[in-house]
N, C-alpha and C positions, 0 to 999 in steps of 0.2 A: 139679475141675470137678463142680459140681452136676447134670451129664448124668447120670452113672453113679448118677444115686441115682434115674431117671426112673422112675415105677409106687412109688417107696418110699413110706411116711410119719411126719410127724413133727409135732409137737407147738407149738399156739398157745400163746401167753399164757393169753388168757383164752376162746377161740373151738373148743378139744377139739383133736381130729387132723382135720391135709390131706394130701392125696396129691398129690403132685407128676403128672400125668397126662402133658403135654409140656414138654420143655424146647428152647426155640430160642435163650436166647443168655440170660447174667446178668440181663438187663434186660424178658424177656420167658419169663416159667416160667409157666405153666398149672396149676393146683391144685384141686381138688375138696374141701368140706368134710363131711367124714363123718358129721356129724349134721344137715345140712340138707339135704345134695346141691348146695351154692351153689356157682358155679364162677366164677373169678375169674382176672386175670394180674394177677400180683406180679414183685419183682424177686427175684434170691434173697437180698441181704442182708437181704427181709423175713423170709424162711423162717429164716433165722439168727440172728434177733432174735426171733422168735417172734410179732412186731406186724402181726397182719393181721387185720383185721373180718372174721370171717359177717355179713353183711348180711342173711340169714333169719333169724337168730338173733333171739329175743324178747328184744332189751339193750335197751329202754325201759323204766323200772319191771318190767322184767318180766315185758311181754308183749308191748310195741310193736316190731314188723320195720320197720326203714327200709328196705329192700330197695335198688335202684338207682335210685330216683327221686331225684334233685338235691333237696339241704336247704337251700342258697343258690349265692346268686351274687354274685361279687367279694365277695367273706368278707361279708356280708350273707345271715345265718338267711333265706329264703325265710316267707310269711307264714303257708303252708298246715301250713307243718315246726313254726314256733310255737306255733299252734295247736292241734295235731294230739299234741305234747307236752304241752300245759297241759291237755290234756281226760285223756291218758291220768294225768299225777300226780294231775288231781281225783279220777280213780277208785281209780288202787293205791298213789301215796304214803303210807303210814303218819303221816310228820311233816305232813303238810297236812291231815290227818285233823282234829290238834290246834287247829289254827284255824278247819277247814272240816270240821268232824264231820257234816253236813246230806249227804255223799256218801261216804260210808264202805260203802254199802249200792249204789252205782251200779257201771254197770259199762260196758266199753267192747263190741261186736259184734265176731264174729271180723273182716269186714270192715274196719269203722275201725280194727282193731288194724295194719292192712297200710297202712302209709306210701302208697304208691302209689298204692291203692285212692282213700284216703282223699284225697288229692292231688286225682284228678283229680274225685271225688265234687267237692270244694270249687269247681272251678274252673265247674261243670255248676249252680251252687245261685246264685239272685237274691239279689244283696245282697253276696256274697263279694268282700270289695276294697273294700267303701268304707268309709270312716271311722269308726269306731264305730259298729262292726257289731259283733252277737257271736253265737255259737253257742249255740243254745238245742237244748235236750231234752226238754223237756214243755210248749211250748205247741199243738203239734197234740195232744197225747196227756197231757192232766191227770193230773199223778201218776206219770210214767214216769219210770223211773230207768236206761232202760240208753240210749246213746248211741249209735245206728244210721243206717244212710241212709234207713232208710224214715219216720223220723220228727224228724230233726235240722231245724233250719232255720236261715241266718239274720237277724238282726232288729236293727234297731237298738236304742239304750240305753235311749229312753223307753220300748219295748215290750218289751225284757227284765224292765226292773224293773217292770213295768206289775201283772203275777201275780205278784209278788213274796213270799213269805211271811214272814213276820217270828215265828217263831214264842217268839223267846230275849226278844223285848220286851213281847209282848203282857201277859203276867198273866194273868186267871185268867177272862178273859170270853174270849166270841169275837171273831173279826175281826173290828176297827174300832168297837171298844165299851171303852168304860174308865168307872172308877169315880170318880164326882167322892169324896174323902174326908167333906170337910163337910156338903154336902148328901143324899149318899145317893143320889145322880141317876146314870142312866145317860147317859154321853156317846157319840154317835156322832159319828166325825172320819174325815175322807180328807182324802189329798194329793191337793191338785191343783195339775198342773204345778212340783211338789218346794215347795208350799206348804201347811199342813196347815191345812184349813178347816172348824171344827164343822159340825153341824147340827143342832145340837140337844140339849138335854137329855131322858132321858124315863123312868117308872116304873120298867121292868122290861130285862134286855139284852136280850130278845126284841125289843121297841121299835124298840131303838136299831139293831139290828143291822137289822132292815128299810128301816131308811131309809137306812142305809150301804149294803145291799145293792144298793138302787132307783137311790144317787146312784153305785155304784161301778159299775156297769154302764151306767149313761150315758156315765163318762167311759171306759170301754173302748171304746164305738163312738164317741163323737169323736174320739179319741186314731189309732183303727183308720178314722176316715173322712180324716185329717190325711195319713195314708200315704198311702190308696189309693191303687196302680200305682204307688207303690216296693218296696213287702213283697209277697211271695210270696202268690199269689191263696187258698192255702189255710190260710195266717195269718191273711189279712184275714175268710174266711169263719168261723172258729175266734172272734175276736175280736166279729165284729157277734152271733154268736150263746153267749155267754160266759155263764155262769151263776154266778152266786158264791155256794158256799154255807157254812152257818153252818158246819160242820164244817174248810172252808181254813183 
């Protein structure tokens, strides 16, 4: 009988030491885990196989606690659990580094590190649930790298990729300026609506880049008038007033 062992402790797999706290029957043993304080009921042939979660335990990359918030339902990953993983491998994955070296330097808030937290954060945010939506981190905050509540939002796909930086394609001019070969002309180009439309050739990339600038900032606020009262009132105020400068 795993009575006589009640107050002992003994040893997880992968989760340190629990202590058996009460025991009411094989199927119902009460456990404390000693490096979180996480308290849980097991059966005891968990405690005998050693297979039991800390669920405070930072087992997501590394730093994510699923805590007791539900990850799915009828074995269907829940959307907020998928989510809320692919943001913590952008930040501490090492191998996703290799594809996605543009977040190697980001980071997640103690906050969104806490499953729960971060759960019902999503369920409280305009936009969470519909279809190609996604989590963004710097369009309130140009240039932000860590992933928090006070500044996440999210947005649909046009408006994700809308400030999009492309920095691995550009070459050796600034944003929205390339170099014709033959001519020696500076070309300014934007996509519009995932179609890429000159405007221009001209002297110098100073030129060119102000005319990209003038046209790329029109289509920020039509793109952001096309939403208006779907996205988030402070995406939309972010967007009508968007600045794009030569340094993005």
């Amino acid at each position: 009988m795993i009575s006589k062992y009640e107050g002992k402790s003994f040893e997880t797999n992968s989760f340190g030491t629990i202590t058996v706290t009460k025991y009411v029957n094989a199927k119902e043993v009460h456990i404390k885990f000693a490096n979180t304080g996480y308290e849980t009921i097991v059966q005891s042939s968990h405690i005998a196989s050693g297979n039991i979660k800390d669920r405070l335990a930072p087992s997501i990359h590394g730093v994510g606690v699923v805590g007791d918030a539900e990850i799915q339902i009828n074995g269907k990953l829940l959307k907020e659990y998928v989510i809320w993983r692919a943001m913590l491998k952008r930040c501490y994955d090492s191998k996703s580094h290799l594809n996605n070296p543009t977040y190697k330097d980001c980071s997640v808030s103690d906050n969104f590190k806490y499953y729960p937290y971060f759960k019902d954060w999503c369920n409280r945010q305009v936009g969470f649930g519909n279809d190609n939506w996604q989590l963004d981190k710097d369009i309130l905050l140009k240039g932000n790298r860590i992933y928090s509540e006070d500044v996440c939002v999210f947005v649909p796909n046009d408006i994700n990729s809308l400030l999009n930086r492309s920095d691995a394609k550009r070459g050796d001019y600034c944003i929205g300026v390339s170099c014709h070969q033959n001519s020696r002309k500076f070309q300014a180009k934007l996509s519009l609506f995932s179609k890429t439309t000159s405007l221009g050739s001209f002297d110098t990339p100073e030129e060119a880049f102000y005319v990209y600038k003038e046209a790329k900032e029109a289509y920020i606020k039509e793109v952001a008038n096309k939403r208006e009262g779907e996205i988030d009132p402070r995406v939309y105020g972010v967007l009508m007033n968007y600045k794009v400068e030569i340094t993005d």
